[in-house]
C-alpha positions as CSV (number, residue, x, y, z in Angstrom):
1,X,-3.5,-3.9,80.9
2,X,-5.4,-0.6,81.8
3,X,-8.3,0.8,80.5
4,X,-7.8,4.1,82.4
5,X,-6.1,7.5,81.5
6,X,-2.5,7.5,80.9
7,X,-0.9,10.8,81.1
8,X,1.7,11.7,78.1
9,X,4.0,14.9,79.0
10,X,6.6,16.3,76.9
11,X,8.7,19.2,78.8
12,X,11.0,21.0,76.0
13,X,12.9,24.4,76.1
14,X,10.1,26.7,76.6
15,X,6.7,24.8,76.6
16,X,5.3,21.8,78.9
17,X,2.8,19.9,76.4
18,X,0.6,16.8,77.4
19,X,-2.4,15.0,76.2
20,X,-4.4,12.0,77.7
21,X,-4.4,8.4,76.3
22,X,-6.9,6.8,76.8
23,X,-9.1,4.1,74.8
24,X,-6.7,3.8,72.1
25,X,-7.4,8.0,71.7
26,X,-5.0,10.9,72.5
27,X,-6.9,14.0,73.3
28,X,-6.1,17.1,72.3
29,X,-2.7,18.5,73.1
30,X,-2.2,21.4,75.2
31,X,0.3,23.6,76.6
32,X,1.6,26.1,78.7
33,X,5.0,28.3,79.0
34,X,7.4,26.9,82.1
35,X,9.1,30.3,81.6
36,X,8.9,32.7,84.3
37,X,7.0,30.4,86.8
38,X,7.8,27.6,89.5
39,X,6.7,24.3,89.0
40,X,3.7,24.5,91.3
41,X,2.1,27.1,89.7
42,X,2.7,25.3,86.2
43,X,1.3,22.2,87.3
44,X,-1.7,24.0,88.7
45,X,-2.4,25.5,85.3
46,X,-1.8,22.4,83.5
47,X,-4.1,19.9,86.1
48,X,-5.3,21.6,88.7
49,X,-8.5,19.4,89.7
50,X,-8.0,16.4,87.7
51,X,-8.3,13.3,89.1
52,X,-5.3,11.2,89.5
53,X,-3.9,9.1,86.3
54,X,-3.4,5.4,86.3
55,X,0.1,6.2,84.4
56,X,1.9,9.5,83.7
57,X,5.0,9.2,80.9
58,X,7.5,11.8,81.1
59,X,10.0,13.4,78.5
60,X,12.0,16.2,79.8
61,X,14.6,18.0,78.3
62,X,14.1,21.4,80.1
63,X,16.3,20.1,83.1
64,X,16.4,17.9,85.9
65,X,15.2,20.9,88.4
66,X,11.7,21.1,86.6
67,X,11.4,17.6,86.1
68,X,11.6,16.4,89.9
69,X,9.8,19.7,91.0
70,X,6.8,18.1,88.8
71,X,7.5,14.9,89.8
72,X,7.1,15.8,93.8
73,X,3.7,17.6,92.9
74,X,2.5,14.2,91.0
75,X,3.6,12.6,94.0
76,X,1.8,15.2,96.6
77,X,-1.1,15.3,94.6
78,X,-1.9,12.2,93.3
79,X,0.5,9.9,95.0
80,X,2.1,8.7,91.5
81,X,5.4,9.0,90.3
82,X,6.1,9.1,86.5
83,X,7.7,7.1,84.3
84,X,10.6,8.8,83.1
85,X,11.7,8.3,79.6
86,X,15.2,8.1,78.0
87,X,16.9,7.7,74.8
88,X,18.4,4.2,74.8
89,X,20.7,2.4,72.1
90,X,17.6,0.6,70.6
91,X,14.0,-0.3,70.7
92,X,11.0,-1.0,68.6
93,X,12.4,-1.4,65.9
94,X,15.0,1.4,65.8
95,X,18.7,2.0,66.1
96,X,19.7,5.0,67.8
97,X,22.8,6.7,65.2
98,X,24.2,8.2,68.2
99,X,27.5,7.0,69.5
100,X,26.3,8.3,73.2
101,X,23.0,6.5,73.0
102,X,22.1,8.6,75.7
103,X,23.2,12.5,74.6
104,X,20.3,11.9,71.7
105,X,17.5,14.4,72.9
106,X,14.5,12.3,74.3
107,X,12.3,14.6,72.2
108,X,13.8,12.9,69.0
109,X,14.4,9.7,70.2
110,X,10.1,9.8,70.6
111,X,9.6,11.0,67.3
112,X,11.9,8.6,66.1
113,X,9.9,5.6,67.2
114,X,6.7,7.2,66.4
115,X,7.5,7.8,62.5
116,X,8.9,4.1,62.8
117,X,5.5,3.2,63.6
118,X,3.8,4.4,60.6
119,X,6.1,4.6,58.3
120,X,8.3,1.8,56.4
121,X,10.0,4.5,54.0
122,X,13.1,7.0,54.6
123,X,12.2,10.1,56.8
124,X,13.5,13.0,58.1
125,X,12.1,14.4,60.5
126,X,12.7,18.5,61.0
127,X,11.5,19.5,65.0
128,X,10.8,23.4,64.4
129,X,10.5,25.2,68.1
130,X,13.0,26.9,70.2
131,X,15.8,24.8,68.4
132,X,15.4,23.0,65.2
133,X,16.6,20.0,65.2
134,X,16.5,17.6,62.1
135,X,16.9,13.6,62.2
136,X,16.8,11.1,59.2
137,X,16.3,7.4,59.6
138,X,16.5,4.9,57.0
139,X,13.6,2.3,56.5
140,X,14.8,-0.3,58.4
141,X,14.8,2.1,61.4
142,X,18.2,3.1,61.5
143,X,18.9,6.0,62.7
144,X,21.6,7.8,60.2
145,X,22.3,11.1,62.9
146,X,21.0,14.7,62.7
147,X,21.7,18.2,62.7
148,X,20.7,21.0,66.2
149,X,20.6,24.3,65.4
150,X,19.0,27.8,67.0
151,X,15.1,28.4,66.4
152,X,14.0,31.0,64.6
153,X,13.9,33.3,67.6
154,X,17.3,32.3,68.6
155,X,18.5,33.5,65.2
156,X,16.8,36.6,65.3
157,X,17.2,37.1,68.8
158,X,20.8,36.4,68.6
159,X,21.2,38.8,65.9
160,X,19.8,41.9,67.2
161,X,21.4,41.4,70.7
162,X,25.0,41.4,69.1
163,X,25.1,44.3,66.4
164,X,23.7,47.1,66.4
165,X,20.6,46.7,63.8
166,X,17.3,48.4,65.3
167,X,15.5,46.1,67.3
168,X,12.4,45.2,64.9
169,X,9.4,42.7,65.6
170,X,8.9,39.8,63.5
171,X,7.1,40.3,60.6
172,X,5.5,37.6,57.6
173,X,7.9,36.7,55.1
174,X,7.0,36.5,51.1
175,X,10.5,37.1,49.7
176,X,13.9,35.9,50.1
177,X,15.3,39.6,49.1
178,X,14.0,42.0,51.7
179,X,13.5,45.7,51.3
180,X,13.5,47.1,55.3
181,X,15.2,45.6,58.1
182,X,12.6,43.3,60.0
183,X,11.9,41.7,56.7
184,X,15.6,41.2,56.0
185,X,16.0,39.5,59.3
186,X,13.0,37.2,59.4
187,X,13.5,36.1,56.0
188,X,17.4,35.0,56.4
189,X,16.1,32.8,59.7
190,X,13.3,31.0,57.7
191,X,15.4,30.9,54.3
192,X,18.8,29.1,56.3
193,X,16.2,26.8,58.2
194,X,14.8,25.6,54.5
195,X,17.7,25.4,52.8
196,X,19.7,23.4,55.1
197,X,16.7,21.1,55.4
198,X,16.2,20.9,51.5
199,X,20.4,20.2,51.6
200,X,20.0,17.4,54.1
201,X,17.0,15.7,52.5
202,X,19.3,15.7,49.0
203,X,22.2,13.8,51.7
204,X,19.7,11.6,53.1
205,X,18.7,10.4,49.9
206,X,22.2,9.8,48.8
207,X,23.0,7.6,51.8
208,X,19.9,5.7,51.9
209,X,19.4,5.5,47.8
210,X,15.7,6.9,47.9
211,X,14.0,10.3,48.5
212,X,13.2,10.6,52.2
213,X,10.0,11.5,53.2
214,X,10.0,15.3,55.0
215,X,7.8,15.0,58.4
216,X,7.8,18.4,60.5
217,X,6.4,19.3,63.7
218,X,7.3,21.8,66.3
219,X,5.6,25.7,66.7
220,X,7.1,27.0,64.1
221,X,6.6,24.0,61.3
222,X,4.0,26.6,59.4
223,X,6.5,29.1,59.2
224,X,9.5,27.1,58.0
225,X,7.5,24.9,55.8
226,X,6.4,27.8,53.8
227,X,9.8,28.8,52.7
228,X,10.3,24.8,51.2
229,X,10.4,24.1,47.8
230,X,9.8,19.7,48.9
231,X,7.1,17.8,49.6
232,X,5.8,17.8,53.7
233,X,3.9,16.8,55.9
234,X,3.2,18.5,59.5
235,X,2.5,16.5,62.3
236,X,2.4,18.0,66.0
237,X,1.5,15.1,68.0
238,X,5.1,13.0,67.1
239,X,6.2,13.0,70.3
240,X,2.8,12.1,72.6
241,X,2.5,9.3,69.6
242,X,6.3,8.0,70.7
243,X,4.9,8.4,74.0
244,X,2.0,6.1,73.4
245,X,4.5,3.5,71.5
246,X,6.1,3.4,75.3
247,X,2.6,2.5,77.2
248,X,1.6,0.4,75.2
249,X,4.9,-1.9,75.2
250,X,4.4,-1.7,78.8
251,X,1.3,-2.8,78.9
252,X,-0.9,0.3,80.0
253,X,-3.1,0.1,77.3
């Protein structure tokens, strides 16, 4: 069992997140685009002069390229390699719902074990960045499935690049019946995101016979979760805290 700083990293579509554990404390978590730049320069933004961790976790679903491109840098720099986490079939305390086990994205499967943690009701669990993707797991930690769909960018984005509607900048949405063009567009991304979340938790509770609690995270969990006519909670640090359920299984903490 360590003492020392464990370091949690979380590489999705667009953004590279991590956060320190250390003394039963996550820091702060922080973040930096992987867009547009090579792996060295990201990793000198993100840790350019820290000293070398006595662990480093690893979730990746931004590709294998990036992943071992960081991973040589850990290596050259602080000769440690990381632990590289997958989805598995199951673990503390929770079934994966998948029938490939492994296709689940490793960003869920974290969040997954995280809400187990600290919660012993129904959940579902809405991940609001570049994709949304929503899970729902039962209170005996089974995981019933979930639902991918494009971001609220992608919507937009995907929108404007096949028709020919002016291309408009997002703007703040206060009504689902918009009177220009940017508003209509924004609002009809948020609006499908809430409603097919308020349809799934109405499912959910259905199939598992009680109201499941609604647990967001991701960038754009503000934005969404101001369109919703449920009950929330926001919590941005669901992955670093699946993360931490890893290192401490392990050992490292």
């Amino acid at each position: 069992m360590s003492n020392g700083q464990i370091l949690l990293i979380d590489i999705g579509n667009t953004n590279l997140k991590w956060s320190i554990y250390q003394a039963g404390r996550l820091s702060p978590v922080r973040s930096a685009t992987h867009r547009g730049v090579t792996a060295e320069q990201l990793a000198d933004v993100c840790w350019d002069g820290m000293s070398s961790p006595d662990q480093i976790y690893l979730a990746n679903v931004a590709g294998a390229e990036l992943g071992s491109a960081l991973a040589g840098w850990m290596q050259e720099q602080w000769g440690r390699a990381p632990h590289w986490v997958q989805s598995v079939a199951a673990a503390h305390g929770v079934t994966n719902g998948y029938r490939d086990p492994g296709q689940l994205g490793v960003d869920r499967w974290l969040t997954l074990l995280a809400v187990h943690r600290q919660e012993s009701w129904a959940v579902c669990i809405v991940d609001c960045g570049t994709a949304i993707t929503l899970d729902v797991m039962d209170g005996s930690g089974r995981h019933l499935g979930g639902l991918i769909l494009p971001g609220l960018d992608l919507m937009r984005e995907s929108l404007l690049r096949q028709t020919q509607i002016p291309r408009v900048t997002d703007v703040p949405v206060d009504t689902l019946f918009a009177r220009d063009t940017a508003t209509a567009v924004a609002a009809a991304a948020i609006n499908s995101a809430a409603a097919l979340i308020e349809r799934a938790l109405s499912q959910a509770e259905m199939i598992c016979g009680m109201r499941p609690k609604l647990i967001l995270t991701g960038s754009d969990a503000q934005r969404i979760s101001a369109q919703l006519a449920v009950p929330y909670q926001i919590d941005h640090e669901l992955v670093m805290k699946g993360l931490v359920v890893l290192a401490e299984s392990a050992g490292e903490v």
